[in-house]
C-alpha positions as CSV (number, residue, x, y, z in Angstrom):
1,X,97.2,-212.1,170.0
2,X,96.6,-209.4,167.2
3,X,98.0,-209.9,163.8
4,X,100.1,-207.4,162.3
5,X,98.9,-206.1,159.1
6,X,101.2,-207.6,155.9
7,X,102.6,-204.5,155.5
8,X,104.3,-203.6,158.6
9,X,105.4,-207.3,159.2
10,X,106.6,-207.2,155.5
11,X,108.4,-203.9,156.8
12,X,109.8,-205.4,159.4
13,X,111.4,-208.9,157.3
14,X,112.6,-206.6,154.7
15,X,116.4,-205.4,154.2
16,X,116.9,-202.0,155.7
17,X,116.8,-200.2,152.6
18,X,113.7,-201.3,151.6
19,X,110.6,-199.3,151.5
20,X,107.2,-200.5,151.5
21,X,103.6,-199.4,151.2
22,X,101.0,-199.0,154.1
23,X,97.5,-198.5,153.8
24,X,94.7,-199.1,150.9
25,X,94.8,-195.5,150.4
26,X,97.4,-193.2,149.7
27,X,97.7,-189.4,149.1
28,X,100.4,-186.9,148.3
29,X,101.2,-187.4,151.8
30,X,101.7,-191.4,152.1
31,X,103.4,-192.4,154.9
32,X,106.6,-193.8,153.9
33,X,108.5,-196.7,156.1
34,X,112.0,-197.4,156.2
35,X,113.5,-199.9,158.5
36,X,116.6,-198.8,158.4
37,X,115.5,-195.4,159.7
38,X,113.7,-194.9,163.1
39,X,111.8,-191.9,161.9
40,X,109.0,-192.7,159.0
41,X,109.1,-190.4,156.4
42,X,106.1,-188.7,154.1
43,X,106.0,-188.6,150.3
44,X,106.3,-184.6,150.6
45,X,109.3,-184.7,152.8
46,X,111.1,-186.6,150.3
47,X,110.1,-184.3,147.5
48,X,111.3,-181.6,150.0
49,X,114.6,-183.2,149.7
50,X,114.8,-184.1,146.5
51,X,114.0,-179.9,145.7
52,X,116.4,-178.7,147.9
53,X,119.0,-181.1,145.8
54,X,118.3,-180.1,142.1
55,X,120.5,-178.3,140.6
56,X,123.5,-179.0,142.8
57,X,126.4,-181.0,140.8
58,X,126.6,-184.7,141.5
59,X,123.2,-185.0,143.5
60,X,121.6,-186.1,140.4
61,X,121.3,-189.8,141.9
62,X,120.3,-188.6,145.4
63,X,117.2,-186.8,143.2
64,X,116.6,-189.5,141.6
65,X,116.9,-192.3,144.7
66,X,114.5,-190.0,146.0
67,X,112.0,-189.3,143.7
68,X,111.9,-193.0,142.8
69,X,111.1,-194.2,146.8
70,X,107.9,-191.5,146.0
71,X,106.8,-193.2,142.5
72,X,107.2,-196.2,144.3
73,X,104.1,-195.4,146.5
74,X,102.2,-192.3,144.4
75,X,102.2,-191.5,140.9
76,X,103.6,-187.6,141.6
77,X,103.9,-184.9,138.9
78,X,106.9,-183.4,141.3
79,X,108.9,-187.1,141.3
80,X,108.7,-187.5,137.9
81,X,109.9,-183.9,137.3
82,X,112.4,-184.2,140.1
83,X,113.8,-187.6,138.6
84,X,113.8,-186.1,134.6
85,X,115.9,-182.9,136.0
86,X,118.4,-185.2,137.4
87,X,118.6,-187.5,134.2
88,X,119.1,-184.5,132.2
89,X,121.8,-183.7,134.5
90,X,123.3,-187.0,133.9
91,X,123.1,-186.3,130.4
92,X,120.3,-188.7,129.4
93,X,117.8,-186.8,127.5
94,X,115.6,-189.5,125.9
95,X,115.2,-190.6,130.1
96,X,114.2,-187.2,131.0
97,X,111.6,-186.6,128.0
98,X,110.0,-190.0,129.3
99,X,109.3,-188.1,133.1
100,X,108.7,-185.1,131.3
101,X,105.8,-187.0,129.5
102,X,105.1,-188.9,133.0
103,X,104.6,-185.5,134.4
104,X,102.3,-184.3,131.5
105,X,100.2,-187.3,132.2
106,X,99.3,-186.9,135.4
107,X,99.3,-183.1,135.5
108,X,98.3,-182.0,131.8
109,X,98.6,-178.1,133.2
110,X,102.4,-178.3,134.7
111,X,103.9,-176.0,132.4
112,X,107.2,-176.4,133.3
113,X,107.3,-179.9,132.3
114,X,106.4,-178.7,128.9
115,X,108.8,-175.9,128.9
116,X,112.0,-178.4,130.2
117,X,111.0,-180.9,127.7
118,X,111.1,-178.6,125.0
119,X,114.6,-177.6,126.0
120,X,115.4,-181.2,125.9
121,X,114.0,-182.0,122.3
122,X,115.8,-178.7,121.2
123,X,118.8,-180.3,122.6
124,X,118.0,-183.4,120.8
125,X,117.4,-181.7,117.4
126,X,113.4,-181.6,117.4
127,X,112.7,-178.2,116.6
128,X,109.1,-178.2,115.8
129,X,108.6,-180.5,118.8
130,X,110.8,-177.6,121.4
131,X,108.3,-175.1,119.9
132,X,105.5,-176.9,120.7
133,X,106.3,-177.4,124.1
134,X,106.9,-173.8,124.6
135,X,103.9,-173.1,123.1
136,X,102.1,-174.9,125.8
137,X,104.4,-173.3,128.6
138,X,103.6,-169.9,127.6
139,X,99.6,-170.9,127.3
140,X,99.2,-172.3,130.5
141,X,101.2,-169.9,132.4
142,X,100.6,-166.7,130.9
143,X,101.7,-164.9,127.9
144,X,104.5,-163.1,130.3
145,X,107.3,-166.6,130.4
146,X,109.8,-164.8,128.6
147,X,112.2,-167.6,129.0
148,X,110.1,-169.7,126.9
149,X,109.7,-166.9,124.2
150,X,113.4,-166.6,124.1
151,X,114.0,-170.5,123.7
152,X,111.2,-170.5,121.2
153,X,113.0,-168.0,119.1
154,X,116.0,-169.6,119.3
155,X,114.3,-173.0,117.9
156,X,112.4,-170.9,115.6
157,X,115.8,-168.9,114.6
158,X,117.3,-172.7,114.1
159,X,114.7,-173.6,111.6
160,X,115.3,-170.4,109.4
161,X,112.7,-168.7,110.6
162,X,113.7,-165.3,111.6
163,X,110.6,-163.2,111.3
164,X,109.2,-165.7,114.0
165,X,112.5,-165.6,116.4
166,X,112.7,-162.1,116.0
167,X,109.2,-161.4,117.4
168,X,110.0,-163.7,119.8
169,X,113.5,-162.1,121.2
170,X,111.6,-158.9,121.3
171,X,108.7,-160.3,123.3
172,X,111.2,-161.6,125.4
173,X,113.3,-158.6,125.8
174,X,110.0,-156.3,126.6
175,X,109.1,-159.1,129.1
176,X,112.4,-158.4,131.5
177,X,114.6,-161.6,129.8
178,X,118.3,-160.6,130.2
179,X,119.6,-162.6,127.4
180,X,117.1,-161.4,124.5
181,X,117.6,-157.6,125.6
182,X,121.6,-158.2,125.8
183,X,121.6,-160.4,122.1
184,X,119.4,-157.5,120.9
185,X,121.6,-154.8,121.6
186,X,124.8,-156.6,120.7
187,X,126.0,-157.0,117.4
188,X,124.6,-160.2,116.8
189,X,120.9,-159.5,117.0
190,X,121.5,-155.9,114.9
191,X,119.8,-158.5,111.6
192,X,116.3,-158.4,114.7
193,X,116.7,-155.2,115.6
194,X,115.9,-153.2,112.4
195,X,113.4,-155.7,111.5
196,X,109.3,-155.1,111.6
């Protein structure tokens, strides 16, 4: 008689939500079991449904149920994104800047974890540490993320520097960003627009 491998028999004892490991090896695409479903399931597929999801009020759970049955067998930039979205959805910040920072661990060159946790320390009051972020955003991208040069100038703007934020509404205006080019030609930004 052949033995089963611990894995699938631990599969097979466990509750039907549970979801175990199999194999010594795993990739991007681990190979995901659930006993309660008939279908096994890959780590992408569930990052596929945890994408689809974000942004959609009240699947903030669902994104993170999701992206946590992927951490629990890969360490994956996307989960950890995926999962600090939702928590900032759900309003907690200081959870999200943690997966932001999971995110920058594995992936040092995922910009757009820097760029959402600086919106998230701006949130939280950490100007200098929003600016830095964005900083990093726009280098690893490419000196065209107007978002990021709007936000930035709005940080910058916050910390009374408005030689800084006004470069960087421009920038962002000249690079296509509605808002700048809208707060620029309104009377609110008329301080920016006369200035050098």
């Amino acid at each position: 008689m052949r033995r089963l491998p611990a894995a699938v028999l631990a599969a097979l004892l466990l509750p039907a939500t549970t979801t175990v490991k199999i194999g010594a090896t795993l990739s991007a695409g681990a190979l995901l079991v659930s006993a309660s479903s008939s279908q096994a399931q890959t780590a992408d597929n569930l990052l596929a449904q945890a994408k689809v999801l974000l942004g959609k009020k009240g699947s903030e759970q669902e994104v993170i149920r999701l992206s946590n049955q992927v951490l629990f067998t890969i360490q994956s930039a996307d989960a950890y994104l995926y999962r600090a979205y939702a928590k900032y959805g759900l309003g907690d910040k200081q959870g999200a800047i943690a997966d932001y920072n999971q995110t920058i661990a594995i992936n040092p060159q995922y910009a757009k974890a820097y760029y959402n946790r600086g919106v998230t320390k701006n949130d939280l009051g950490d100007k200098q540490g929003a600016i830095a972020d964005y900083n990093q955003a726009i280098a690893i991208i490419n000196p065209q993320y107007a978002i990021a040069y709007n936000n930035r100038g709005n940080a910058k703007y916050d910390l009374g520097d408005k030689q800084g934020a006004c470069s960087d509404y421009k920038k962002a205006s000249s690079l296509g960003n509605k808002s700048s080019t809208e707060y620029l030609q309104g009377q609110n930004g008329a301080w920016c627009r006369n200035m050098r």
